[in-house]
C-alpha positions as CSV (number, residue, x, y, z in Angstrom):
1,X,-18.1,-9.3,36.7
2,X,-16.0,-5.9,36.5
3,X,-12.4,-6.3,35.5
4,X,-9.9,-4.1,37.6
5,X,-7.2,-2.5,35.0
6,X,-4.4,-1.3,36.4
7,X,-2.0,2.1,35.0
8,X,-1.8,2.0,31.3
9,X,0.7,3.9,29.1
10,X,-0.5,3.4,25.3
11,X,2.0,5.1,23.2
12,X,0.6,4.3,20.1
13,X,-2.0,2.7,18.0
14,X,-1.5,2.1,14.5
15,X,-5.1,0.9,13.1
16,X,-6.6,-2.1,15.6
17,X,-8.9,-1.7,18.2
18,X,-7.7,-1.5,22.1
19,X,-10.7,-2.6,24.6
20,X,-10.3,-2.0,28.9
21,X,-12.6,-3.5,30.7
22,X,-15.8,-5.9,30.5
23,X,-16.4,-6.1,26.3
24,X,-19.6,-7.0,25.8
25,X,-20.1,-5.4,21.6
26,X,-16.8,-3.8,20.0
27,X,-17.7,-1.7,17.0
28,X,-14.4,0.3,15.7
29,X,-15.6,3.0,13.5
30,X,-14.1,5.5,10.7
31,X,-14.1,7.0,7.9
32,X,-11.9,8.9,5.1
33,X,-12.2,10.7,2.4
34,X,-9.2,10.5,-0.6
35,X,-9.2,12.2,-4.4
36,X,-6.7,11.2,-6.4
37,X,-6.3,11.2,-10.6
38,X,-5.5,9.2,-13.2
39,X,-2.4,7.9,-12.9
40,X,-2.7,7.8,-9.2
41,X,-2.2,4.2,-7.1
42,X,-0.1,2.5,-9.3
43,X,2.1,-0.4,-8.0
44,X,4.8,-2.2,-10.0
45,X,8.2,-2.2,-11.0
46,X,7.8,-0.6,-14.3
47,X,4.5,2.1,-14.6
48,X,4.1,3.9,-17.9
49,X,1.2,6.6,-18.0
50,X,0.4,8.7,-21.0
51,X,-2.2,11.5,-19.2
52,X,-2.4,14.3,-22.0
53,X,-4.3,16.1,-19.3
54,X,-5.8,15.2,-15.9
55,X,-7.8,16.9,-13.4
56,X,-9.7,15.3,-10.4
57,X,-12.9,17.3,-9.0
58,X,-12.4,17.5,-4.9
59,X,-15.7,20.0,-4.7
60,X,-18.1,18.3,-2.1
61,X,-21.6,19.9,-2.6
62,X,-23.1,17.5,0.4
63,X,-20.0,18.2,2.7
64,X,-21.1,15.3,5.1
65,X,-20.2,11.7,3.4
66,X,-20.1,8.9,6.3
67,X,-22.0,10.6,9.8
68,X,-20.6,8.2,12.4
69,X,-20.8,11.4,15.0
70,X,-24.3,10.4,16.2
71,X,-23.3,6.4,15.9
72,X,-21.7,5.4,18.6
């Protein structure tokens, strides 16, 4: 049975999916890509890190990770 929706003003989404309509199979996709080095993502009160020297490789030979393009 079709639903009837009515105006809708979305002023934002913050993560979550939003459906309209008849849902029959809901399938949220997305992907992301992050480089970080050591030291990086550390949660506390008190962080100590000794890094004589860091570096963290972001060169992406393949360029294409996670295709979801083609997967709707």
């Amino acid at each position: 049975m079709p639903a009837i929706v009515g105006p809708v003003a979305i002023n934002s989404i913050s993560g979550g999916v939003v459906t309209f309509g008849d849902s029959f199979y809901v399938s949220p996709k997305g992907t992301s890509k992050t480089s970080a080095g050591s030291g990086s993502f550390n949660t506390g009160n008190v962080i100590i890190t000794n890094n004589g020297l860091s570096a963290t490789n972001t060169i992406d030979p393949d360029i294409n990770d996670q295709n979801i393009a083609a997967n709707n």
